[in-house]
PDB file of N, CA, C and O in Angstrom:
ATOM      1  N   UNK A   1      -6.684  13.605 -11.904  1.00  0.00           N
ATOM      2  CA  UNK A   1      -7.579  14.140 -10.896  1.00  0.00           C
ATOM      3  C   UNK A   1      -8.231  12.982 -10.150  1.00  0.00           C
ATOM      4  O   UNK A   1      -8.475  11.896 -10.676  1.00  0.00           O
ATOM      5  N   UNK A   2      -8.439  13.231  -9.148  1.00  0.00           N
ATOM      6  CA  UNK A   2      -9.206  11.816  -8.219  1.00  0.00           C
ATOM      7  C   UNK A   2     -10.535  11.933  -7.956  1.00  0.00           C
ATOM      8  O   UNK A   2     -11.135  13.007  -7.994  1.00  0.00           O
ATOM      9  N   UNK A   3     -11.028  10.872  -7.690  1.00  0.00           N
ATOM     10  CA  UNK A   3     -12.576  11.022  -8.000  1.00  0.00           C
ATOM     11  C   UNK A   3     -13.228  11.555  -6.611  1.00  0.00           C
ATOM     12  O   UNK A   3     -12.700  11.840  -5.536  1.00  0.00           O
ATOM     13  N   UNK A   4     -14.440  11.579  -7.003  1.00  0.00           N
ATOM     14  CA  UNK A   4     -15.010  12.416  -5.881  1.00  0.00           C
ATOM     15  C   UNK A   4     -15.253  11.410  -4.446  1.00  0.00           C
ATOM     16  O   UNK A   4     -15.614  11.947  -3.399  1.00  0.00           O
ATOM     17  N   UNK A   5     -15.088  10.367  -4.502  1.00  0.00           N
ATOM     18  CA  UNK A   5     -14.915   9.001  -3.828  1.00  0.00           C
ATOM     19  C   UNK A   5     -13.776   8.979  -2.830  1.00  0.00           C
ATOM     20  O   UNK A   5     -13.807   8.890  -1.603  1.00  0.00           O
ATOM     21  N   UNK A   6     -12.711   9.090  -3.720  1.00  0.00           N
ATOM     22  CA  UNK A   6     -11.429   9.484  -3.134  1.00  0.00           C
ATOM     23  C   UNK A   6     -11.534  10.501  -1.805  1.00  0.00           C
ATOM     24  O   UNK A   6     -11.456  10.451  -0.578  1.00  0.00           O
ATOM     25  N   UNK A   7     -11.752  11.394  -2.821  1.00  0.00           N
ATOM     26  CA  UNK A   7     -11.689  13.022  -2.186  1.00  0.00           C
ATOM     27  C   UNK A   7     -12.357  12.824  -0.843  1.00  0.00           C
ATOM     28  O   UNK A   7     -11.763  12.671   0.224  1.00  0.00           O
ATOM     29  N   UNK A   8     -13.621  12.846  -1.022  1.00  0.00           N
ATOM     30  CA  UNK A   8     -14.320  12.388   0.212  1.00  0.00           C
ATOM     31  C   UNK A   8     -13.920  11.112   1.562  1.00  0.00           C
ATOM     32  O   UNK A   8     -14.242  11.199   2.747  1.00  0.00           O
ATOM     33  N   UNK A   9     -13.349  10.290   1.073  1.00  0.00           N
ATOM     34  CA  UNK A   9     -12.665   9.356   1.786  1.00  0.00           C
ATOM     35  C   UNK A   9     -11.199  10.017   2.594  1.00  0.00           C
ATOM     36  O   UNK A   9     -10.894   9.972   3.785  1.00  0.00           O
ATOM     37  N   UNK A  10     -10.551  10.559   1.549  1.00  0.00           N
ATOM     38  CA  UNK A  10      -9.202  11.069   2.207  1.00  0.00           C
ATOM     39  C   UNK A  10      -9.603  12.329   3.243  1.00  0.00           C
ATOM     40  O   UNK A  10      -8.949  12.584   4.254  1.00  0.00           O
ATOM     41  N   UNK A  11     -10.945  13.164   2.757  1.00  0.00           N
ATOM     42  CA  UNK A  11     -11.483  13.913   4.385  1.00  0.00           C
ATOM     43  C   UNK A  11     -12.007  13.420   5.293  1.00  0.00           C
ATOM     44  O   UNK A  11     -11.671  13.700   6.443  1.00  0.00           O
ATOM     45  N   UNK A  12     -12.881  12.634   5.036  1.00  0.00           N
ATOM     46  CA  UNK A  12     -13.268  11.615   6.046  1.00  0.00           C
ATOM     47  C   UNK A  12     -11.820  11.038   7.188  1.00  0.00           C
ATOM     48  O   UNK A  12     -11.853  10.675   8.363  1.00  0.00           O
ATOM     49  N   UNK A  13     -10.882  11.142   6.404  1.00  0.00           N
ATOM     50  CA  UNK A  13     -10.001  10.353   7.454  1.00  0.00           C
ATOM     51  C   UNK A  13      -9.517  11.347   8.313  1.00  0.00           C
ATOM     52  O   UNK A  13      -9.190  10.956   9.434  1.00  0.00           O
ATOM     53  N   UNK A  14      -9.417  12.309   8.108  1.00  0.00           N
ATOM     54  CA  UNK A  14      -9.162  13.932   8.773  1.00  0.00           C
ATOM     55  C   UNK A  14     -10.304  13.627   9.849  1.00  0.00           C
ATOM     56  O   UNK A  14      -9.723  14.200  10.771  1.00  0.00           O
ATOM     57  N   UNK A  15     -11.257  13.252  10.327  1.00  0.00           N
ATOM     58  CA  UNK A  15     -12.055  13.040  11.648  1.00  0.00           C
ATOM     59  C   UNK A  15     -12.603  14.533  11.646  1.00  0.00           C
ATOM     60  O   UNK A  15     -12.843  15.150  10.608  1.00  0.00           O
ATOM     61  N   UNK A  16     -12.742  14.946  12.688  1.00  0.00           N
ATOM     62  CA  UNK A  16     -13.308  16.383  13.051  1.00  0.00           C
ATOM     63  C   UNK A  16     -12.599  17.615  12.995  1.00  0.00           C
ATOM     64  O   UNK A  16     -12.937  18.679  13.513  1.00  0.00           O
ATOM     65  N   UNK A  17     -11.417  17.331  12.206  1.00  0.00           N
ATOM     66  CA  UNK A  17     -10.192  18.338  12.054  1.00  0.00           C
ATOM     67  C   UNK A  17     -10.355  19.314  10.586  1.00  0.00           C
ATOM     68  O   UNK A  17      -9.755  20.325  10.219  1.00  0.00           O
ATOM     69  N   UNK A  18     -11.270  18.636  10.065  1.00  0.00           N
ATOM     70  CA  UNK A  18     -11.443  19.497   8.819  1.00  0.00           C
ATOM     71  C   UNK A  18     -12.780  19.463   8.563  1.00  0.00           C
ATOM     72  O   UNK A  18     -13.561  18.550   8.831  1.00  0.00           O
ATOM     73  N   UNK A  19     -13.108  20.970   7.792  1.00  0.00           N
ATOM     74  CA  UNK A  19     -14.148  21.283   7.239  1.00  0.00           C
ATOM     75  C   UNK A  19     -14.238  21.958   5.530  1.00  0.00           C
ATOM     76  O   UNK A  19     -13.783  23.082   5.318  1.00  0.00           O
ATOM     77  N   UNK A  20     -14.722  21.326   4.665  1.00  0.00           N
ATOM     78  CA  UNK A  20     -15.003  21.041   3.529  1.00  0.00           C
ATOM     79  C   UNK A  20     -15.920  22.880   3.140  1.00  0.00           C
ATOM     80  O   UNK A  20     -17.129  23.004   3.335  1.00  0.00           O
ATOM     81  N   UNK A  21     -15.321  23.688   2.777  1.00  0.00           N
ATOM     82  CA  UNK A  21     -15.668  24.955   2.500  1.00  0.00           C
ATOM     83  C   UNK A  21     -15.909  25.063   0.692  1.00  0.00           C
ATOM     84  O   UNK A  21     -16.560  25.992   0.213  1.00  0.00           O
ATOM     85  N   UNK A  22     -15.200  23.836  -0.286  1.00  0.00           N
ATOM     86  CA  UNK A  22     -15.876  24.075  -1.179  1.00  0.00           C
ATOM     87  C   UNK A  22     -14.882  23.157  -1.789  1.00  0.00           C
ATOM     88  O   UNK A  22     -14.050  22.551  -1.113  1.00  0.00           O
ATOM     89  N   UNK A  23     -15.007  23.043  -3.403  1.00  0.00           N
ATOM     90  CA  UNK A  23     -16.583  23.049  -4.016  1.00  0.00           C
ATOM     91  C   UNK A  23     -18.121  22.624  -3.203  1.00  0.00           C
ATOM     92  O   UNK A  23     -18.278  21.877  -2.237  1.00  0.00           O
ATOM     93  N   UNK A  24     -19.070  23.339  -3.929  1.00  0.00           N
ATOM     94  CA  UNK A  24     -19.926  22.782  -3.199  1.00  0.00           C
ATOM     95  C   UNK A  24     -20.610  21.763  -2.971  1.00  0.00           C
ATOM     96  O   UNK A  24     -21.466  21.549  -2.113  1.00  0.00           O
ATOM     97  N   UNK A  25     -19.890  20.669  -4.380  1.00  0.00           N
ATOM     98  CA  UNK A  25     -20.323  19.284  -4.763  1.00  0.00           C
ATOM     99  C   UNK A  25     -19.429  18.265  -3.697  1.00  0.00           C
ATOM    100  O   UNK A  25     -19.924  17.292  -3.127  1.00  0.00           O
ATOM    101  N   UNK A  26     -18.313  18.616  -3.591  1.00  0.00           N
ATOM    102  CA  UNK A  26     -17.691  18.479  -2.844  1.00  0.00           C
ATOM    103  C   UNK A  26     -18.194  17.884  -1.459  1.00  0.00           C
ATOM    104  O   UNK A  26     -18.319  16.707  -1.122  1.00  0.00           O
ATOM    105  N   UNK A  27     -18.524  19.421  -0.544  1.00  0.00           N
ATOM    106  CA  UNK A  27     -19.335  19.885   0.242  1.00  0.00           C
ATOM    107  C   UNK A  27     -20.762  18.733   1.061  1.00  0.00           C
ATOM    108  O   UNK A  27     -21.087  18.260   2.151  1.00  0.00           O
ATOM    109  N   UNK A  28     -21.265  18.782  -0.612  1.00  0.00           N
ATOM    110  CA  UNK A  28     -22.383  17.934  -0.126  1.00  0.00           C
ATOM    111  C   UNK A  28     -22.154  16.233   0.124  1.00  0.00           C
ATOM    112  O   UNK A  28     -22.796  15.425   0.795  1.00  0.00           O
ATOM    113  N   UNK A  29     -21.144  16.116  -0.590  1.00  0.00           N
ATOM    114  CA  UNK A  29     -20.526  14.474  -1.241  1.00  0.00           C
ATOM    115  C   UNK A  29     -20.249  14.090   0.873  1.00  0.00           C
ATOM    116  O   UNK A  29     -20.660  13.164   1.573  1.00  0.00           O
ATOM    117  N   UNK A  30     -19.439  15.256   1.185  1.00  0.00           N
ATOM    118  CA  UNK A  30     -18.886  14.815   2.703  1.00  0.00           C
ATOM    119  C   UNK A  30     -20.077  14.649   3.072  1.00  0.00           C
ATOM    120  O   UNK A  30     -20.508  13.589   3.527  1.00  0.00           O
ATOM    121  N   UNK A  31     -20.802  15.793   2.895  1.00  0.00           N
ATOM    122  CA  UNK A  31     -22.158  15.638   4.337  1.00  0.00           C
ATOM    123  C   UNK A  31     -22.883  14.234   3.962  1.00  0.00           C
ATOM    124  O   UNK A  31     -23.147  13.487   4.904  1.00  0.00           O
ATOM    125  N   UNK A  32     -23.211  13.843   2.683  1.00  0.00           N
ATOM    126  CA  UNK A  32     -24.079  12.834   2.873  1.00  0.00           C
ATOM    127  C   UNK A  32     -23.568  11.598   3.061  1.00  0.00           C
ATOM    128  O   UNK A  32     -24.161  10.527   3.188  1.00  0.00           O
ATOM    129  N   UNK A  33     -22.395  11.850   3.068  1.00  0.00           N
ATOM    130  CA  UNK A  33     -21.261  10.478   3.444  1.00  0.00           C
ATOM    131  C   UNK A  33     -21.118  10.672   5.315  1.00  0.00           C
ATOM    132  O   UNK A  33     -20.599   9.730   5.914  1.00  0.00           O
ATOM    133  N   UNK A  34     -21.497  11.647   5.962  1.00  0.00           N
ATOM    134  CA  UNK A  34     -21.490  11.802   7.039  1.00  0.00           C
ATOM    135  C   UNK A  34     -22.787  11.305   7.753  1.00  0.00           C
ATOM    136  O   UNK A  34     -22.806  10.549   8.724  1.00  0.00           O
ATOM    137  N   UNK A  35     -24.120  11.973   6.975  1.00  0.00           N
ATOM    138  CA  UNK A  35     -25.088  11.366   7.548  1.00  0.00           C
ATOM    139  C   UNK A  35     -25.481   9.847   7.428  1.00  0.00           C
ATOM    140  O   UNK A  35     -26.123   9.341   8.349  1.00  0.00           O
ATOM    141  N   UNK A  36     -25.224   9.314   6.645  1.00  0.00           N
ATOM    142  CA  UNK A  36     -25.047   7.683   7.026  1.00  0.00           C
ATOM    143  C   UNK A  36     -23.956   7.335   7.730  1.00  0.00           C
ATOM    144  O   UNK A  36     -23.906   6.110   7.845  1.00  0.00           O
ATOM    145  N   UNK A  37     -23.302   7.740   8.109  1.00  0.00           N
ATOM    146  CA  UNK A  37     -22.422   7.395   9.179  1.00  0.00           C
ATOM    147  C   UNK A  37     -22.997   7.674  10.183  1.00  0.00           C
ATOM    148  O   UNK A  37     -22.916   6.825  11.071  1.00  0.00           O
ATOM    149  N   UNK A  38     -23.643   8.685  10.423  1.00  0.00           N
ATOM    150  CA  UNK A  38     -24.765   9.049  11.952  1.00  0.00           C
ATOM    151  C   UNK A  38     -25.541   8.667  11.869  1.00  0.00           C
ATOM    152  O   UNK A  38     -25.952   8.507  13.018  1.00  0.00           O
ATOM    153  N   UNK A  39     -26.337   8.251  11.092  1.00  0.00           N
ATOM    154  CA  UNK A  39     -27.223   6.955  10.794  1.00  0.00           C
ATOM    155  C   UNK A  39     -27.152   5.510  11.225  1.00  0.00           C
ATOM    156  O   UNK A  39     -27.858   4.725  11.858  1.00  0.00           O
ATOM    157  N   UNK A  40     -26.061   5.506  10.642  1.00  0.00           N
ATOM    158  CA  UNK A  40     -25.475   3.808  11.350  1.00  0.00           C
ATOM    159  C   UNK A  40     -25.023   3.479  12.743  1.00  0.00           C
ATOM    160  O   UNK A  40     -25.064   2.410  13.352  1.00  0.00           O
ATOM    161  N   UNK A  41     -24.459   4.989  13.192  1.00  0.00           N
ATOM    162  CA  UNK A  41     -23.934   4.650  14.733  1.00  0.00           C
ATOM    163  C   UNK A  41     -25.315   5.002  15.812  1.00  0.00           C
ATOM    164  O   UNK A  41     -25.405   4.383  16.872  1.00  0.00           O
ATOM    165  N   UNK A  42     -26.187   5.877  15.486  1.00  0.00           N
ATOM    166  CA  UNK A  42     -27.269   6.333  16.403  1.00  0.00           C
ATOM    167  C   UNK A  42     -28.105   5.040  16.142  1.00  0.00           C
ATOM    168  O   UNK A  42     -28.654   4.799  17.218  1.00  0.00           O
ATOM    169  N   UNK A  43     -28.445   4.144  15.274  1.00  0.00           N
ATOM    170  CA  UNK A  43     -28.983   3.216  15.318  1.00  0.00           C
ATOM    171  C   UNK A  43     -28.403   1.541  16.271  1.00  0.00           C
ATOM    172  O   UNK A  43     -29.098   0.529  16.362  1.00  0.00           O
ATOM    173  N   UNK A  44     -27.101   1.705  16.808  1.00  0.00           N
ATOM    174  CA  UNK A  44     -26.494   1.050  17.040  1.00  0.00           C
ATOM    175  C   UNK A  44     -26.675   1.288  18.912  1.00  0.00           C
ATOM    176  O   UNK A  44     -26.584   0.365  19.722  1.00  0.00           O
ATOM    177  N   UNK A  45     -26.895   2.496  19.204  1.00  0.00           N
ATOM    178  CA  UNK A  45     -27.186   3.082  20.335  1.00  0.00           C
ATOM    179  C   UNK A  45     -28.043   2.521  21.274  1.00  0.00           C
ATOM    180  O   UNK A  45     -28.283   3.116  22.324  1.00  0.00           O
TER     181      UNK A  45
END
């Protein structure tokens, strides 16, 4: 099984083409891997 690191990385590379409907650990792992990413670029602005 791959870690939740993985998992999240290999959606991340999917861009805006996918959405993460579950688990819900899952779920949250993307979003907060998303909001530092909008974090880092709105600060760059």
């Amino acid at each position: 099984m791959e870690t939740r690191a993985v998992a999240v990385g290999d959606l991340l590379r999917l861009r805006t083409e996918a959405e993460v409907l579950g688990p819900a650990e899952l779920r949250h792992a993307v979003g907060e891997a998303v909001d530092v990413l909008a974090a880092r670029y709105a600060a760059s602005h």
